[in-house]
N, C-alpha and C positions, 0 to 999 in steps of 0.2 A: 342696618343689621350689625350687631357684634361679630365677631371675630370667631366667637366660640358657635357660633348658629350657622356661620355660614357656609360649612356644606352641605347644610340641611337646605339652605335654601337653595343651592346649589342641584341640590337634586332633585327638589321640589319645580324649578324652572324645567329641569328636560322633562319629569311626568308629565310635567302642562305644555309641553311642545315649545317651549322660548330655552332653548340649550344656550345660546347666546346673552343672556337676559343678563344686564349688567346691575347694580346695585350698590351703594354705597356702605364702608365698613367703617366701624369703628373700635375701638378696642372692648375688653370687657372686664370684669363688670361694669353696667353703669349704676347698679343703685348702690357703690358704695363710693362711686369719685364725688372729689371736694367740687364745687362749683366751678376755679378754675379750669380743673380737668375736663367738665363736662365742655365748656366753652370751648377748649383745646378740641375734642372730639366733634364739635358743633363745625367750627372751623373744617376739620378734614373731611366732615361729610360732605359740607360747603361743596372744596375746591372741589372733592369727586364729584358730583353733580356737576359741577360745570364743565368740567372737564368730560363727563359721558354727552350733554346736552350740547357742547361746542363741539364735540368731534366734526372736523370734514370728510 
């Protein structure tokens, strides 16, 4: 999810009963970053996923 979407999906998770519902961000736009950028953002969704998927 972009940056710019995400209280939509924010508020799209409590209508559907998941108030908790975590999900990875990344900046935005993406259809005008240079390749690098996207890799960059590729990367931070990465670590978020892991980091929601290893939580103890």
């Amino acid at each position: 999810m972009t940056t710019r979407f995400a209280s939509a999906a924010e508020m799209m998770s409590r209508v559907l009963g998941m108030p908790d519902y975590r999900f990875a961000q990344i900046g935005h736009p993406v259809s005008s970053a240079t390749d690098d950028e996207l890799r960059a953002m590729a990367r931070t969704a990465i670590e978020q996923g892991k980091s929601m998927l290893l939580k103890a």
